[in-house]
C-alpha positions as CSV (number, residue, x, y, z in Angstrom):
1,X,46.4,115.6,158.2
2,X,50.0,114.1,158.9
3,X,53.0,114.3,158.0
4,X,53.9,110.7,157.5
5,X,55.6,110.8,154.0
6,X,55.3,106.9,153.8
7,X,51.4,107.4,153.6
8,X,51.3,109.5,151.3
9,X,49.7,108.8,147.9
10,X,52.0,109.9,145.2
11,X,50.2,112.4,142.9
12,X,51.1,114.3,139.8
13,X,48.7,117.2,140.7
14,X,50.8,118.3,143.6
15,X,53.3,120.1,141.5
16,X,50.8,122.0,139.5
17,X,50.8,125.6,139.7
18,X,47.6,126.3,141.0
19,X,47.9,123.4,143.2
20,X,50.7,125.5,144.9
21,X,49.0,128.6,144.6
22,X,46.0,127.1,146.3
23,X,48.0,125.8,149.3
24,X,50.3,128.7,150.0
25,X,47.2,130.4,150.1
26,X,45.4,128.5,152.7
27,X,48.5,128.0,154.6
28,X,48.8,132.0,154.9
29,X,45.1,131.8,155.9
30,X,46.4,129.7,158.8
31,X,43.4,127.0,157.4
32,X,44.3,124.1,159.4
33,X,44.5,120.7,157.8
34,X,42.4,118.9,159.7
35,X,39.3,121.3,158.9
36,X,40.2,121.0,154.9
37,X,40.3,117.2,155.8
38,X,36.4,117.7,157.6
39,X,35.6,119.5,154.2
40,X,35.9,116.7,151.8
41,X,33.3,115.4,154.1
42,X,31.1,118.1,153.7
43,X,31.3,118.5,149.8
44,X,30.8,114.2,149.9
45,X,27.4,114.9,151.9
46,X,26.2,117.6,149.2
47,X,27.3,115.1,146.8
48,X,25.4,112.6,147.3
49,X,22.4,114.4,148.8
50,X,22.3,115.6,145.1
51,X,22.7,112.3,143.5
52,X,20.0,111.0,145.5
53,X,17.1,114.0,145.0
54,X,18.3,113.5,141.6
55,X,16.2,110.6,140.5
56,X,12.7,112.5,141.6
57,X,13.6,115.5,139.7
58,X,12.4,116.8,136.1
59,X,15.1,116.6,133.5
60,X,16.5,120.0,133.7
61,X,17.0,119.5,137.4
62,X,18.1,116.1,137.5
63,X,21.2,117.4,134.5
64,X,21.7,120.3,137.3
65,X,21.2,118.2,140.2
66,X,23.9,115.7,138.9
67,X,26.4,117.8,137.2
68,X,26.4,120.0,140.9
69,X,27.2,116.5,142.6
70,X,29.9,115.7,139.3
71,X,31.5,119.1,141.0
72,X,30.8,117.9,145.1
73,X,32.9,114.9,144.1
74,X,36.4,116.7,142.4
75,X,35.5,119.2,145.4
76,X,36.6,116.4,147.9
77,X,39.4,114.9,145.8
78,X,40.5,118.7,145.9
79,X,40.2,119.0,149.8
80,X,42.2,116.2,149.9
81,X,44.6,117.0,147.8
82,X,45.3,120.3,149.7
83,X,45.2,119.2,153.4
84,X,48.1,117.4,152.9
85,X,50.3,119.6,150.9
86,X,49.2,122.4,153.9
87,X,50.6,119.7,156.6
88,X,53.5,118.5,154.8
89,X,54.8,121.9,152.3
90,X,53.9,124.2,155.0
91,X,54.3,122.4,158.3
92,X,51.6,122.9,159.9
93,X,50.1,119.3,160.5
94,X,48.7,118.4,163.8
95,X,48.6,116.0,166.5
96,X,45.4,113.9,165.3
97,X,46.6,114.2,161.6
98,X,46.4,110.4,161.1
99,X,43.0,110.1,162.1
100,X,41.8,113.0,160.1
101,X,44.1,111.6,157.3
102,X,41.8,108.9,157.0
103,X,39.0,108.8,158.8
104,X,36.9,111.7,156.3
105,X,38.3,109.6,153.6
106,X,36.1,106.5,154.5
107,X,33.0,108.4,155.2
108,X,33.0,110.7,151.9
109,X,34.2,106.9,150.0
110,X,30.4,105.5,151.4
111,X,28.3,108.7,151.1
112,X,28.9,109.3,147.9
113,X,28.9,105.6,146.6
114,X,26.1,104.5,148.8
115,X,24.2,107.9,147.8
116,X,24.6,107.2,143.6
117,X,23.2,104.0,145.0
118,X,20.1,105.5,146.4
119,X,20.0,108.0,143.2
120,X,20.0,105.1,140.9
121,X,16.6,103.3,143.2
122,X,15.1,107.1,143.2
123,X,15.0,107.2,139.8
124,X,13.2,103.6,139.5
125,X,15.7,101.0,140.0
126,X,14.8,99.3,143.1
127,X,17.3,97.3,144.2
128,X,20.2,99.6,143.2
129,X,21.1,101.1,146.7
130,X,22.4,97.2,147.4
131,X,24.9,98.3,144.6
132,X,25.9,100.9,146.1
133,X,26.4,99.7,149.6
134,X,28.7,96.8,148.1
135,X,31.0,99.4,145.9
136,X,31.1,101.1,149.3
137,X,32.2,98.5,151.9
138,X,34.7,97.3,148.9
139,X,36.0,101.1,148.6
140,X,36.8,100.7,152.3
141,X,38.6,97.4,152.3
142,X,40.8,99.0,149.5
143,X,41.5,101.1,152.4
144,X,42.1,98.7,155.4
145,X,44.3,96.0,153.6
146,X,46.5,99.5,152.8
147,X,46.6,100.0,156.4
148,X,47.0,96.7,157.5
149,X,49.7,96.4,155.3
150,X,51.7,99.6,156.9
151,X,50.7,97.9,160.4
152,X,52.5,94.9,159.1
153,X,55.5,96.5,158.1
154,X,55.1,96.7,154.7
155,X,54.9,100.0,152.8
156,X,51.7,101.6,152.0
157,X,49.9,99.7,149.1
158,X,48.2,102.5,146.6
159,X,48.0,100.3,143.5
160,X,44.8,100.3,141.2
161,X,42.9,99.7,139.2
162,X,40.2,101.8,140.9
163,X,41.8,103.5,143.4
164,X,40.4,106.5,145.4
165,X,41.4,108.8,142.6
166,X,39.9,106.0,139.9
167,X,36.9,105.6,141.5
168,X,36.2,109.5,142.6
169,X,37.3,110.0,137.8
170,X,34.7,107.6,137.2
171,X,32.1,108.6,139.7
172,X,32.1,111.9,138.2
173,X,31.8,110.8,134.7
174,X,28.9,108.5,135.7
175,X,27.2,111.5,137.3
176,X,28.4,113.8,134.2
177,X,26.8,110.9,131.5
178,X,23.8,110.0,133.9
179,X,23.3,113.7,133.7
180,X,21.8,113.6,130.1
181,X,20.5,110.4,130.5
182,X,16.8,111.6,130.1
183,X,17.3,112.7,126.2
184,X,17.0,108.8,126.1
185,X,14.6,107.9,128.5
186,X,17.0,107.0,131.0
187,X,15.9,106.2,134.3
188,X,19.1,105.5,136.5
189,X,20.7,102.9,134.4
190,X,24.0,104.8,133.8
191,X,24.3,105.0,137.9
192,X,23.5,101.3,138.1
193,X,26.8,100.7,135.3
194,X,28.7,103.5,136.7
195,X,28.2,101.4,140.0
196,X,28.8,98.1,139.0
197,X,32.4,99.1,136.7
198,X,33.4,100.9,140.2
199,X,32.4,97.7,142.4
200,X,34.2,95.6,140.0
201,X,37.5,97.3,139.7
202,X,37.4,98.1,143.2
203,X,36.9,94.7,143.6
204,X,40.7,93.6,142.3
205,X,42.1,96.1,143.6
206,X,41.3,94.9,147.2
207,X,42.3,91.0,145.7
208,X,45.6,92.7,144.2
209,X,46.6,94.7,147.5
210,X,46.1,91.4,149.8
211,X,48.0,89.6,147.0
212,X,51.0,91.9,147.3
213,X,50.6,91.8,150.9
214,X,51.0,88.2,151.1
215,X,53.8,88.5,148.7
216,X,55.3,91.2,150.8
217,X,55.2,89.1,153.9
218,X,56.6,85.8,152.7
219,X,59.7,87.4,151.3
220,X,60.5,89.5,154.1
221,X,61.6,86.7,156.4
222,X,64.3,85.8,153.5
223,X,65.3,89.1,153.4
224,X,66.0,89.5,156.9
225,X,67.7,86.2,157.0
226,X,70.1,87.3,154.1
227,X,70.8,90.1,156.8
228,X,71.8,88.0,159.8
229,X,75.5,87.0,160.0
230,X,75.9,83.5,159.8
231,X,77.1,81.3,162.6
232,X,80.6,79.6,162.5
């Protein structure tokens, strides 16, 4: 994790108690950031390991199964909530904090969206992983128009709708609902929805980032211009 206070996502969260509680304490544990970064990995693989066995289980397994991976999912948003305040609050960020600022971020965004993907075709809809895959790769443009933007100059682009945070609230609902879906016969239909609202708002979210990157970058030059002294 780094310590680069212009990438940083602004988050209510942080200035929660336990929020602090839980930070001071891994920071007295000497827990480096980087590992709490690699976590949010681990509890996106369980995630969607679970979301995927899902679909071939009996009902009281599946609701088990799925409300486990509803946990898996805040467990990574909580990993990642930490490893920063540990770098930043308590100073103890690393040399390769920008790559493990980011990098476990992109893989836990495509296991777990790819995997409710796969859990939605387990449970008989075939064709559903496609969904997944495409909520994916969009999850991970959100991501590299953000960077490209920084790269660019321009400040660090965290605007919604579906967000990281958006999409991790509304993944967990979908596994939460899709959790009771077999008092109705259900058979992956809420993970197919759950997929296609995330796809979709994750879809203008990466049109409105490029659209205020674009914006960004055609004012700038005026700006600077306003700076220069004028000849004569």
């Amino acid at each position: 994790m780094t310590q680069d206070l212009d990438n940083r996502r602004p988050l209510a969260v942080r200035d929660t108690g336990l929020a602090r509680w839980l930070a001071s304490r891994l920071a007295e544990a000497k827990a480096s950031p980087d590992l709490i970064s690699a976590m949010s990995v681990a509890f996106a693989a369980l995630g969607a390991a679970l979301i995927m066995a899902a679909g071939g289980l009996e009902a009281g397994l599946r609701a088990a199964a799925l409300i486990l991976a509803a946990l898996c999912v805040q467990g990574r948003l909580l990993c990642n909530l930490l490893d920063g305040m540990v770098a930043v609050e308590h100073g103890r960020s690393g040399p390769a904090g920008p790559v493990w600022n980011e990098l476990p971020d992109r893989i836990a965004d495509v296991l777990l969206l790819a995997g409710a993907g796969y859990g939605a075709r387990t449970a008989g809809l075939h064709g559903a992983d496609s969904f997944g895959w495409i909520a994916a790769v969009l999850a991970v443009l959100t991501a590299y128009v953000r960077e490209l933007g920084r790269g660019l100059g321009q400040p660090a682009d965290f605007s919604g709708p579906m967000a990281k945070p958006q999409r991790m609230a509304a993944l967990t609902a979908t596994c939460l609902v899709s959790a009771a879906e077999p008092l109705w016969g259900g058979t992956g239909q809420v993970l197919l929805l759950g997929l296609l609202a995330i796809g979709v708002g994750t879809l203008v979210t990466v049109v409105r980032r490029t659209r205020n990157l674009a914006r960004g970058l055609r004012e700038r030059p005026s700006i600077l211009g306003e700076s220069e002294p004028k000849p004569g």
